[in-house]
N, C-alpha and C positions, 0 to 999 in steps of 0.2 A: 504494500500500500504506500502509495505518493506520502512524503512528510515535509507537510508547509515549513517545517523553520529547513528544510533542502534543497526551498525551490531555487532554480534559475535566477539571478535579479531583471534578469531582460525579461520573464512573464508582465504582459501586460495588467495592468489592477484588475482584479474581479475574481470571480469565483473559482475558474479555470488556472492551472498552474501545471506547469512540468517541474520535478526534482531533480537532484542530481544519480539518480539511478539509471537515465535514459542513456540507451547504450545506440544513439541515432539509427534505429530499422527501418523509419520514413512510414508505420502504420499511420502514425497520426496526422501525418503530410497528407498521406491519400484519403483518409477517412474524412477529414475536415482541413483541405489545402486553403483556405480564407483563413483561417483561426491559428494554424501551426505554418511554423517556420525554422529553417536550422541555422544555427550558427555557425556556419563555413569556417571559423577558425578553431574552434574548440572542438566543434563536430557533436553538436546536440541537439534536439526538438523546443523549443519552447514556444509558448501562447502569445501569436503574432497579436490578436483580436480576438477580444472576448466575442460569444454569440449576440448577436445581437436580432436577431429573430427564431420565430420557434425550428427552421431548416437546422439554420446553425446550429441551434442547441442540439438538435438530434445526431448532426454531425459529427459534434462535440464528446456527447455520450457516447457513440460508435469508437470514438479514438479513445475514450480514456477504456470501452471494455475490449478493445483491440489489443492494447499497449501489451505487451509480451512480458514484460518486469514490473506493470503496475506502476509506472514513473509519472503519470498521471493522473491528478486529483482535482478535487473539487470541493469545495467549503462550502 
């Protein structure tokens, strides 16, 4: 399970977060490519935009039950 005090600091504010367990597989890129994004220098997923319609949130919830190590959480 995702643990808020290991998120990313690039997650955008809101209830969606990536931690530092994401080992970049690009699930949550494909599942919700509007909302995640990777950090080409570290090499990790984090929350480009929170949802901001009900699509996205489903999108959203699809990436965090995709996430293969649970690196994805939500408050």
């Amino acid at each position: 399970m995702a643990e808020k005090s290991k998120k990313w600091p690039d997650n955008a504010p809101g209830s969606y977060f990536v931690d530092d367990q994401c080992i970049d597989c690009d699930a949550c890129r494909a599942e919700a490519p509007d909302n995640f994004a990777r950090n080409d220098e570290r090499g990790y997923s984090y929350v480009v935009k929170q949802p901001a319609s009900p699509q996205e949130e489903a999108q959203c919830k699809s990436a965090l039950e995709a996430c293969p190590v649970e690196a994805i959480g939500k408050e």
